[in-house]
N, C-alpha and C positions, 0 to 999 in steps of 0.2 A: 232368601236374601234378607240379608238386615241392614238394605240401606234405607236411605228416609230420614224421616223424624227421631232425633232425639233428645236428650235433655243435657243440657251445659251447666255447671255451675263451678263457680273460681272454688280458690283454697279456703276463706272463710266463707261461704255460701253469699258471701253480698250481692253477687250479681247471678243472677239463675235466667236460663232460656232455652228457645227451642233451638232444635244447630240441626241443619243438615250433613247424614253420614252418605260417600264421602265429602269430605271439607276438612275447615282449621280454624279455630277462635274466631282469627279475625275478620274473619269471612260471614262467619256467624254473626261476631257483634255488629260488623256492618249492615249485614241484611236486615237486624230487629234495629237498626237505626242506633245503637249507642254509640258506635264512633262514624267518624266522618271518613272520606276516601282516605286509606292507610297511607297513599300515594299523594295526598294533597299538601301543598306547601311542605311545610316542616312534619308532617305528623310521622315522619319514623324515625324521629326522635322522643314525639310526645306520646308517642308509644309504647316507647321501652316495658314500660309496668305490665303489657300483657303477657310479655314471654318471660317474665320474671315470676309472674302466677304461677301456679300447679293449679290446674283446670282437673275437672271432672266429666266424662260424657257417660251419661247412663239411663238404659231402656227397661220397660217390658215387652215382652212376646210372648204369645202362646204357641205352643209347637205343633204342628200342621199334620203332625204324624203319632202313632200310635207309638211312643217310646221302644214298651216293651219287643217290638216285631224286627228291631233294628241289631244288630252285633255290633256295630260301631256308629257315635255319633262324630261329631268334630264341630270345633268350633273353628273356622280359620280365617283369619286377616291378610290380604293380598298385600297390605301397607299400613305399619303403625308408625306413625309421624312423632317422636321418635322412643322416647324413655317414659315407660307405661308399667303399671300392675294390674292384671287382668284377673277382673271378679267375677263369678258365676254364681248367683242365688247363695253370695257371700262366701265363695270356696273361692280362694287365689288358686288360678290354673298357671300362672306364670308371671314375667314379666321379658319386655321388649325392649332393646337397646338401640337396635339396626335399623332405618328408615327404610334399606333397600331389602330386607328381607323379606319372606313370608313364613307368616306364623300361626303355627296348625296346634290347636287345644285338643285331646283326647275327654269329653265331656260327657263319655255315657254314663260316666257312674251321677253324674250333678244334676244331669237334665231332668226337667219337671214339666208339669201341662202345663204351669204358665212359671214365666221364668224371670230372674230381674239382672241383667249384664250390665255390668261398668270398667272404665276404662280410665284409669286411675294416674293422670298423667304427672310428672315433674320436669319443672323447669330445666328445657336443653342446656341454658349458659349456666343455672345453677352447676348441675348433672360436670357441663364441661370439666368448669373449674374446679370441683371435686376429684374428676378423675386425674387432674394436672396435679393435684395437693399430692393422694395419692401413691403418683407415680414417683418412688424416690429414686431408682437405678441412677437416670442421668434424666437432664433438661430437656423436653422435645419442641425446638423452635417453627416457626416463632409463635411466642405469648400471645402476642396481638395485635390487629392487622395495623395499619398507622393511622395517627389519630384522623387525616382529613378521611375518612373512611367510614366515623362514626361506628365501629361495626364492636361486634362484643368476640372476648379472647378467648384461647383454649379450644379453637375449632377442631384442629383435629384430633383432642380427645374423644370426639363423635362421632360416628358413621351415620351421619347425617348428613344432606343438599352441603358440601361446604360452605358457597357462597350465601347460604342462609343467614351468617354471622357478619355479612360484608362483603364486598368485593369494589376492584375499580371501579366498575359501571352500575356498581347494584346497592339498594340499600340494607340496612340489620332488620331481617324483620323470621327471628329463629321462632317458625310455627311450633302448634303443639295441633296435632287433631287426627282421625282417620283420614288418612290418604286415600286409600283407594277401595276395593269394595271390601265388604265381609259380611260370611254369610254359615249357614249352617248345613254340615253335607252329612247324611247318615247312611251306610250300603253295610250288604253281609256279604259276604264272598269276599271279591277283591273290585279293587276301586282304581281309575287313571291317575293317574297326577301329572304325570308332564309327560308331552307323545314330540316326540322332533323329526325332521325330514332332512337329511345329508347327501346329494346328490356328487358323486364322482365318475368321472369319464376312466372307464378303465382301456388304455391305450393297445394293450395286446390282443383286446377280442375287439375293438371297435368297437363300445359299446356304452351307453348309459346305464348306470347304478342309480341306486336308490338307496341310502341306508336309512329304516324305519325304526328310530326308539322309543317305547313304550316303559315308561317308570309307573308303579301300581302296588298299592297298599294293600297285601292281603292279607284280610283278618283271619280265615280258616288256617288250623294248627296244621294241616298237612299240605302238599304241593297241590296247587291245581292246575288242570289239564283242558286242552281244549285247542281250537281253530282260527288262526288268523288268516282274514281275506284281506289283499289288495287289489284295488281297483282302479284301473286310471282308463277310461274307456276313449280317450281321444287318442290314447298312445298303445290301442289294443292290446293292454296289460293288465294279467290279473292273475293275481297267484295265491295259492295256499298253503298256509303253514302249519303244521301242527307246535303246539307250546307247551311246555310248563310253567308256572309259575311257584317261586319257591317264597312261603310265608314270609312276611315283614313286609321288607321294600323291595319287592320282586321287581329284575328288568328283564325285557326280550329287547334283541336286537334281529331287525330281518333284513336280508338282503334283498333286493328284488332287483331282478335284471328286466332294464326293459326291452320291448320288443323292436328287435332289431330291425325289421321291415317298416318300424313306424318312424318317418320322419322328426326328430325333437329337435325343437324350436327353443334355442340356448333364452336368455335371459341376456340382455343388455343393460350397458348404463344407458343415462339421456344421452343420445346424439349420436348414438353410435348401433344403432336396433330397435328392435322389439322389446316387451318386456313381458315376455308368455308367459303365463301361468298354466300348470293344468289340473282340473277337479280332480281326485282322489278322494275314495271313500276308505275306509279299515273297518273291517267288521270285526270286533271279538269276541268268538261263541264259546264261552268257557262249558263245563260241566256240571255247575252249579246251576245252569241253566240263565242265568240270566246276561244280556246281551249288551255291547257296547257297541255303537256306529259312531266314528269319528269322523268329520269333514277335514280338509285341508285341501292347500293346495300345493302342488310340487312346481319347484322352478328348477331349472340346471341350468348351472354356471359352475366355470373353476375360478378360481382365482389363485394367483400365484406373486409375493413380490419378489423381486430379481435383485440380487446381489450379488454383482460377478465382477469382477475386473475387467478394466476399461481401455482399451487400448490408447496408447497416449497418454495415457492419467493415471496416477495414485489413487489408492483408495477401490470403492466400490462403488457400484449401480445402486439406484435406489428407487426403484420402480413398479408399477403392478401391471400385472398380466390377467387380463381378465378374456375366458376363452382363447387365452391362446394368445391373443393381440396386447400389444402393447398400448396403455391407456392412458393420456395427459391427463392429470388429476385438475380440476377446476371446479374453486368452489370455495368453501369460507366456514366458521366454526358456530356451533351452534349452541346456544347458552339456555334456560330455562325459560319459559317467554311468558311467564309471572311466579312472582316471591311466592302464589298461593297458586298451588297447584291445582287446585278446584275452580280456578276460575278459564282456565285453557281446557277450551271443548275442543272438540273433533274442528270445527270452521278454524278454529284459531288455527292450527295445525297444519289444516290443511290448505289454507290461504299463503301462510309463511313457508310450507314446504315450495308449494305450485311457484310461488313469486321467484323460489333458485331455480327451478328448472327453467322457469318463463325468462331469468336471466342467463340460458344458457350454460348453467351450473349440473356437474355430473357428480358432484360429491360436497357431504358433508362431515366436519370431524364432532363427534359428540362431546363436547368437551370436561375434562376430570372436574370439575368444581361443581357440576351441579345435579341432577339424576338420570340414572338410567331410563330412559322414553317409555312410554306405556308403549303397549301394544300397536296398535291403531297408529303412532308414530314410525314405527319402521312400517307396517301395510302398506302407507301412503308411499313410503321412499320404494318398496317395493314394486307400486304400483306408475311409480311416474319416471323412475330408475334414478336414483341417489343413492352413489351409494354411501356408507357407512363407514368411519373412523369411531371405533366405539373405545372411545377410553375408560378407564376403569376410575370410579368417584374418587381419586387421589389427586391434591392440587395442590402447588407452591408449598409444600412444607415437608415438615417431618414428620414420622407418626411412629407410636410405641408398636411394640412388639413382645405382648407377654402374653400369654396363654390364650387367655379368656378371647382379648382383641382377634388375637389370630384365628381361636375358630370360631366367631364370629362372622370375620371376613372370608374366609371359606367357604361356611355357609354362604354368604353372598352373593358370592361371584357360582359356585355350581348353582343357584336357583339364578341368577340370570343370565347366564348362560345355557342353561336347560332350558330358558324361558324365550330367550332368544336367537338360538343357532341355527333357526329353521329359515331365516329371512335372507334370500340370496341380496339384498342390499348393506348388507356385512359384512366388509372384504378384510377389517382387520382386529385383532384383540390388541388394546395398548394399557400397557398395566398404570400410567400416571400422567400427569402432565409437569414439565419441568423440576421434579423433581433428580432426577440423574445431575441434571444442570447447575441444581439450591446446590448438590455435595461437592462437584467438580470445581463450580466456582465459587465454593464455600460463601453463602448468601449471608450464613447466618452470623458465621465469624468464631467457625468453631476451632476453637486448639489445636494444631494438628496433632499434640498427644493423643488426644482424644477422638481424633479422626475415624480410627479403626474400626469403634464401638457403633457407630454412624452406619458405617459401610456394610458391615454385616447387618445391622438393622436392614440396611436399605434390602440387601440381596434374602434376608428369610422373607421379608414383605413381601416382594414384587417377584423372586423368582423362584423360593422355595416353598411359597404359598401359592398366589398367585397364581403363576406361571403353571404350577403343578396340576393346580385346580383345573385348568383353561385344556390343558393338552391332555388329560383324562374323560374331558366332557367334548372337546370338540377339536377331532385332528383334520378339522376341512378347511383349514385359515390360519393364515400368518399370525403370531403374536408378536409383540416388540414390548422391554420394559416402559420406555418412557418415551415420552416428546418431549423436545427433542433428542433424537439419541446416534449414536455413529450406527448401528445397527449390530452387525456379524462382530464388527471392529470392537464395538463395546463388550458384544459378552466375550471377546478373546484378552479382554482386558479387564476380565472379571466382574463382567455387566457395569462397571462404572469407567467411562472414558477418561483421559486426560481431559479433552476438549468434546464434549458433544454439538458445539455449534462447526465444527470442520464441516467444511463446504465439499470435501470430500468423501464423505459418509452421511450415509442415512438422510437425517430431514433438520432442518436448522429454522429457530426464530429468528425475526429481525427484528429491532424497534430501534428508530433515532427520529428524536424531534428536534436535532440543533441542528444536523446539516440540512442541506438543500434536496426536499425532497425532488425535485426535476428533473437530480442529475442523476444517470442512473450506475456511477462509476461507486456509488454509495452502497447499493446492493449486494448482497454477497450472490455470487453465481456458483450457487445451491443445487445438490443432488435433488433437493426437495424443498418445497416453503412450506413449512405446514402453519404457521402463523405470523402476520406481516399487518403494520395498518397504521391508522392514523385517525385521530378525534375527529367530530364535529357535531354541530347541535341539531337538535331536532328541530322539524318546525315548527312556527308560530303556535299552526291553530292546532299539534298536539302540546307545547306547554302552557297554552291557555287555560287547557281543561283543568291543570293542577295549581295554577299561581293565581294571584290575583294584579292590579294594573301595579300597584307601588314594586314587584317585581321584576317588570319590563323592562330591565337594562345588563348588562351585558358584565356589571362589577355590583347588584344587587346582592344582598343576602343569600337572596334565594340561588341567583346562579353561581354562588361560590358554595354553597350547601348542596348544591346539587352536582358539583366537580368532585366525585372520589378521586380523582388521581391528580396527586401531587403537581401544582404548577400545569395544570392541564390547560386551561383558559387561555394562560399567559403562552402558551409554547402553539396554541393556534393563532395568536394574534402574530407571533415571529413569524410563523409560516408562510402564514398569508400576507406579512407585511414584505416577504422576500419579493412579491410578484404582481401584489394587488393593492391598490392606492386604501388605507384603511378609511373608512366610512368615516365623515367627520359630522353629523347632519345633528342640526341643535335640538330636531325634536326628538326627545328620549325613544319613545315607541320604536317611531322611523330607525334611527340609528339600531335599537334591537334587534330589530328586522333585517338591518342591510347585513349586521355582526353575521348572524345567524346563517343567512344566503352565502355568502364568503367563506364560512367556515364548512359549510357543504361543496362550496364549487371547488373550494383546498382541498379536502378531503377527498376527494371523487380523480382531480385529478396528481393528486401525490398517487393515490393507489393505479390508479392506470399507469401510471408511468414505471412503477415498481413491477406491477401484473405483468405488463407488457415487455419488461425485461428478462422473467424467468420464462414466459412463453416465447422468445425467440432462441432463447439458451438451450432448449431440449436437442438439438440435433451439431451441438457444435461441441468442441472444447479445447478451451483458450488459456495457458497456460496450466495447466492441467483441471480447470475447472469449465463443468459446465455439464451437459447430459440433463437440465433441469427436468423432471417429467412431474410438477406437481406444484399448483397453488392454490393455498385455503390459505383466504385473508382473515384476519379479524376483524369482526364479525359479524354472523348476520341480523341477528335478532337483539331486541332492548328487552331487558327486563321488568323498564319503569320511561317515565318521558324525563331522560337527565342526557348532559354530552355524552358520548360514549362512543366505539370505535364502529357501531353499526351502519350497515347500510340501510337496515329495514329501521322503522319506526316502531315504539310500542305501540300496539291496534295495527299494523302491519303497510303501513305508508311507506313506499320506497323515495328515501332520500336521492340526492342527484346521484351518487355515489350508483346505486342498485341500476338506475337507469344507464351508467358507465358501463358498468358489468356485465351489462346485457350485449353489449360492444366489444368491451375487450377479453371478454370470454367468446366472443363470433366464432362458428367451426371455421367462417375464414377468413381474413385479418391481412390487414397489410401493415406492418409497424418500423415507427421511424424513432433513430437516433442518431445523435450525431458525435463523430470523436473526433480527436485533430483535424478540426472544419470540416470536415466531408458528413456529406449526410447518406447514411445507408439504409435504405428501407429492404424488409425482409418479410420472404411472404410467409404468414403462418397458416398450417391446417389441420383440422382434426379430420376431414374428410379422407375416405378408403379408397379413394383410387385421387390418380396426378391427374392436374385439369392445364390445360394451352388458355392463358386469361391475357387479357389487359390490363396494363399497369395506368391510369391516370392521374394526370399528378397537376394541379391544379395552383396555381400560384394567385393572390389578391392582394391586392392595398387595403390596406382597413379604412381607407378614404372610398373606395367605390364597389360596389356589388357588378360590376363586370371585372369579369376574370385579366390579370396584367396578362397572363401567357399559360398556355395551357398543353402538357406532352402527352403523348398516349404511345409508352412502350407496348407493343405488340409480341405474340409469342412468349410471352413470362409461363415457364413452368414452374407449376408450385406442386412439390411433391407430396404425395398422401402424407398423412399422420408426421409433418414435420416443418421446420423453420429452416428456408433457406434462403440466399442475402439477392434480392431479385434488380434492386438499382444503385448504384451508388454518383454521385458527382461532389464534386467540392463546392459548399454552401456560396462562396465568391463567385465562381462560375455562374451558379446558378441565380445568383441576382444582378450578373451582368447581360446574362439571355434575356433575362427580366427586366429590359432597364424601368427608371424609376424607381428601380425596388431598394430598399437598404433590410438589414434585419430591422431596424425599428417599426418600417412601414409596412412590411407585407407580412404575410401568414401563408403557411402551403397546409392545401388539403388534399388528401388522396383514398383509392378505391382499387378495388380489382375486378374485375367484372368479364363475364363468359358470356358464351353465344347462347345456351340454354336459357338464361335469367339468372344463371348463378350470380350472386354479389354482393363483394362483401359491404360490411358497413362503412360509411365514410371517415376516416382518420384525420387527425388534424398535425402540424406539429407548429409549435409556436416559436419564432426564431426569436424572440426577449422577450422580456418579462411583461408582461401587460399593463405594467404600470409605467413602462418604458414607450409602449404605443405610442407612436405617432401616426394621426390621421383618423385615428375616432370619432367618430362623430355622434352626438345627442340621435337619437332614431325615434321614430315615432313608431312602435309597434301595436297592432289591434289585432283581434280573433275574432270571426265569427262563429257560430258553434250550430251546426243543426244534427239530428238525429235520423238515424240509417237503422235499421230494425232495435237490434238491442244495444248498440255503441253508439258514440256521439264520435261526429266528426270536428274537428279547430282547425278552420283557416288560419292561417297566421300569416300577416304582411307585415313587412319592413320597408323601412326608405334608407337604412345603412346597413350596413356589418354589423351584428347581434352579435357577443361574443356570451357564450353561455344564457343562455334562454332558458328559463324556467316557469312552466304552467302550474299552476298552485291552486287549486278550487278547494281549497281550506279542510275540513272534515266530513266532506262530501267522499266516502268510499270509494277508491277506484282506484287505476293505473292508466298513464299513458304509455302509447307505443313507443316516444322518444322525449327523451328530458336533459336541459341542460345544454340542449347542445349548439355549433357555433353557426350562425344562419349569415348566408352566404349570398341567399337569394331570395328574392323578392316575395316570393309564399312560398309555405311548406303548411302541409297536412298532417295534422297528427292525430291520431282516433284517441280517445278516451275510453277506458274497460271498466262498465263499474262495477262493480260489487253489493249493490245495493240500489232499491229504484232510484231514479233522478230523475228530474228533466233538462231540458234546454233551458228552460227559466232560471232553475236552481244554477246549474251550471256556468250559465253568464253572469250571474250577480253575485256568484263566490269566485270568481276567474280573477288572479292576481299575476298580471305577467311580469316579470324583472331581466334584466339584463344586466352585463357590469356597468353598462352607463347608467341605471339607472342607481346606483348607488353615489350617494353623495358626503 
């Protein structure tokens, strides 16, 4: 291995130091202390000059082995971050263009007993915009990103992080450094390179398969021969093969049937199973004599997505079948969770994965703008069941298509896909994000002269590269070109749709910040949501860490420096002024404070109310639309501590928003809307079999914490795996059962609840806007907190109606079991999960509790 220690020095040698490999510059200069958090204030602007550098990283090593005894050495890099000349005892063995490749040197003729390696990097945005100069055929849009963005142009002249250069919610911070490990491998014979596991159910013997791929560099000029063992001793299987292998890049593929007497234990998402794994060992005894034992583990699952025709409806299904069953897709997209990949360890990872499954989340989309996940990031989804939308690094744009690009990106995608096909939390290949969408709805404002030249670009890209790539390496999963896309419909229309947002095909984005998010007649009722959301700010004490106090306001420098998307600020302040009295409070802070709470309790509940509309849509369809089986909001994760469309916080703080979701993803759900006055609630369920529940439905004055009037439907059946409509009355009616009640004064809450303990979470729905309440009252709310093995328990009392309650112990690590929500009664308990020691001490003297009254 040759990670560690090594040596940095810029283009003129001004600046020299030690830099840990893997890392990136500015990782480096931060840790020897010459710049300050790249992430503080303004500094990724005052930054620029680092990625405008051409850096240097370079070692010595002595080699641990006796040169001569070896037939092949190799030098090879898992990840060069991105446009490099790679030097060996002053021999160029190459150069690097690809971030997401791996790149294998042929070094036995160079190597020596002590040796001197460098890594001879230049500037990405230089590099870009050279290749933009370049490229003369035609223009590939856009130049660059828009200016509130601050980001640098020409991205996708590189096959690099795209959002490296900018994005809405990220800042420009285009690394140069070793990403991930690199190391020195020497064998004579033949050597592994990539080993994959493809499990398929073959339905006319009844039985589980195995398909075993073995990729392997063999240095001897003639075939070589020899034995593979498979072993899976929990599933009484074990077989032998005899091989050849044929010099170069030899592959074997095995099949292994397993044994049929042996019960296998499928592979589930969260909430719906187990998520078995089983030990497998491969032994390979060549005839050279020397021996290879591989570990792995095998999982079986199918996956299947469904596009058939819909009775009643135009169009097609757009669905996934995972084992067989049909699976409501719940879950959100997941973006890089820092600019400097060296600083996201296994905790980070695994905190941010655990927080979607802990919200009832069964899938994530990897999203095209930023990298392919290391290893260790599908493990955890494999291990917790997430599963996987794994888009392919193409985002919002256009990209060339001449030679060199193209087998560049070949290379790509077959080494990450060899690298990743084995992870049964992979249910789909998607070649882009919105791109099909940039050309249909012509983003850039291209000629339709010139349309043509576009189009074909698009289709050698995505579907004669690509595509080709994807279905040679891995025929166990669905591919799709793009998000959004019609699906079947698009490639019968030549992989580019008229319309890829038809609500009749495939998977559709949504975004609108002028209507009213509440209403939910706004939503498109979608075969699929695979992207949907709405802003808000992070909290306090994560923008403390990076501001300073002359920041502390909501039209500051800093918080308009820190909005990349266009009118962002201004379009939550509309939001929440639809429904929520805006904060008017003379003390700056304070009023920050209150901005900040507001634009998480908008944000939390615009996405419930959208969520909650495509999770009641899966089992109906209403003018020929509906069948939803799929919601992934945007998003989960921050990049940096700026507004942005997340639930999770960067350092992995769930906004009220996460705590929503933890709700309106319930496996079971009672959800209310209301259309020409009548109010329909409809039960939804992810659960495998129909439950006999109770419907409660709970009516309050927001003047008093005893209930005005309270029903309890009996006998509600809610059928497995669906949304159907369990009460309906007309909202008049119901506030005349209720007297006293008007829609101003009262609020209904409801629940569904079994004789088991089944039960769902409690729902609310709001008959006016909250700023319309009448009957509020100031509350005096307090918490007591003591401590129960490793969780803290908060009492919480009220002397009114608490509308949205939110606990906040500042940057004290942890999660609560419920946030935000609307208290009804006199105490409620909620435990505290932390993440880090604490105490009861700690805890009560960072504990910040708010309500909407207490905004002024």
């Amino acid at each position: 291995s040759l990670r560690g220690s090594w040596r940095l020095r810029s283009g003129n040698g001004s600046v020299s130091l030690r830099a840990e490999v893997p890392g990136c510059v500015h990782t480096a200069l931060l840790c020897r202390g010459l710049i300050q958090d790249p992430y503080y204030r303004f500094n990724d602007v005052m930054y620029r000059w680092i990625s405008l550098d051409n850096w240097t990283y370079s070692r010595t090593f002595k080699t641990p082995f006796d040169v001569r005894k070896w037939q092949k050495v190799k030098l090879v890099f898992e990840g060069v971050d991105t446009v490099a000349q790679i030097l060996l005892n002053n021999v160029t063995l190459g150069r690097t263009d690809n971030m997401f490749n791996r790149y294998s040197f042929d070094i036995t003729g160079v190597i020596q007993e002590v040796n001197f390696v460098e890594v001879r990097f230049s500037s990405a945005v230089s590099y870009a915009a050279e290749q933009s100069r370049c490229h003369k055929a035609h223009s590939i849009p856009p130049a660059c990103p828009p200016p509130v963005q601050k980001g640098e142009c020409h991205v996708n002249f590189i096959r690099k992080e795209q959002c490296s250069f900018s994005w809405d919610w990220g800042p420009s911070f285009p690394t140069q450094g070793i990403w991930k490990d690199v190391r020195i491998e020497a064998y004579n014979h033949y050597h592994l390179i990539y080993f994959s596991l493809t499990p398929f159910f073959v339905k006319s013997a009844q039985q589980w398969c195995l398909e075993v791929e073995s990729i392997f560099d063999v240095v001897s000029s003639k075939p070589v021969a020899g034995l593979v063992t498979v072993n899976i001793p929990k599933l009484q299987t074990q077989q032998t093969f005899s091989v050849k292998l044929q010099p170069g890049e030899g592959s074997i593929v095995l099949l292994v049937n397993i044994n049929k007497s042996s019960a296998v234990e499928a592979w589930w998402p969260n909430g719906h199973g187990k998520q078995t794994g089983y030990n497998m060992t491969t032994t390979f005894m060549m005839e050279a004599g020397c021996q290879i034992e591989k570990f792995s583990k095998a999982y079986f699952r199918t996956v299947e997505l469904v596009q058939e025709p819909i009775p009643g409806s135009p169009g097609l299904s757009f669905y996934f079948r995972i084992n067989g069953r049909p699976i409501f897709i719940k879950g959100s997209n997941w973006i890089p969770a820092d600019s400097f990949q060296d600083r996201v360890t296994y905790d980070t990872l695994r905190l941010l994965l655990k927080s979607a499954a802990d919200a009832n989340m069964n899938a994530l989309r990897v999203w095209g703008g930023g990298v392919y996940e290391r290893d260790e990031f599908y493990d955890i989804c494999d291990e917790i069941g997430i599963m996987i939308w794994q888009d392919f690094m193409f985002a919002c744009a256009l990209y060339p298509t001449d030679q060199n690009y193209l087998e560049s990106v070949r290379a790509e995608v077959s080494h990450q896909v060899r690298r990743l096909k084995s992870h049964p939390s992979i249910i789909l290949w998607s070649g882009n994000n919105e791109n099909e969408a940039a050309l249909a709805s012509n983003w850039f404002s291209i000629p339709s002269a010139d349309m043509g030249v576009y189009i074909k670009d698009y289709v050698t890209l995505y579907v004669k590269n690509i595509r080709e790539v994807v279905l040679s390496e891995d025929k166990s999963r669905p591919f799709v070109a793009s998000s959004p896309t019609n699906g079947l419909e698009s490639v019968k229309e030549g992989w580019l749709s008229r319309d890829p947002y038809d609500t009749h095909y495939g998977d559709t984005h949504f975004y609108d910040y002028n209507s009213d998010c509440w209403n939910w007649t706004v939503y498109p009722k979608t075969r699929f949501a695979s992207e949907y959301g709405f802003q808000s700010w992070p909290s306090f004490s994560t923008i403390e860490k990076v501001s300073s106090p002359e920041d502390w306001s909501y039209t500051s420098n800093f918080s308009v420096h820190r909005q990349h998307h266009e009118g962002g600020n201004i379009q939550m302040l509309q939001e929440i002024g639809r429904h929520f009295k805006l904060p008017q409070s003379p003390d700056r802070v304070k009023h920050f404070k209150d901005m900040i709470y507001l634009t998480q309790v908008m944000q939390a509940q615009c996405i419930k109310t959208e969520t909650e509309f495509y999770r009641l849509s899966q089992s109906e369809i209403i003018n020929g639309e509906g069948h939803t089986m799929g919601a992934l909001y945007w998003q989960l994760n921050d990049i940096w501590q700026a507004p942005s469309w997340a639930s999770l916080e960067y350092g992995g703080k769930w906004k009220l928003l996460h705590y929503f979701a933890q709700n309106f993803f319930a496996p079971l759900l009672p959800v209310a809307y209301e259309d020409k006055g009548m109010l329909h609630i409809y039960g939804v369920s992810d659960l495998h079999v129909d439950h006999k529940l109770t419907l409660r439905v709970v009516v309050h004055a927001w003047s008093s914490l005893e209930p005005v009037c309270t029903l309890a439907k009996e006998g509600v059946t809610v059928k497995a795996q669906s949304a159907v409509p369990i009460y309906k009355e007309s909202i008049s009616n119901l506030l005349e059962r209720c007297r006293n009640c008007t829609r101003k004064s009262c609020v209904i809450t409801f629940c569904l609840v079994g004789e088991d303990g089944l039960r769902s979470p409690t729902n609310h729905y709001f008959l006016s806007s909250l700023k319309d309440a009448v009957g509020l009252e100031e509350t005096q709310l307090s918490a007591s907190v003591s401590q129960q093995d490793d969780i803290y328990i908060f009492v919480l009392q009220t002397t009114a109606i608490a509308p949205f309650v939110s606990l906040d112990v500042g940057s004290i690590k942890g999660r609560f079991s419920d946030n935000g929500f609307l208290m009804t009664e006199k105490k409620k308990m909620v435990v505290f999960y932390p993440w880090e020691p604490t105490s009861v001490e700690e805890l009560e003297s960072s504990l910040i509790l708010t309500s909407l009254l207490d905004v002024v």
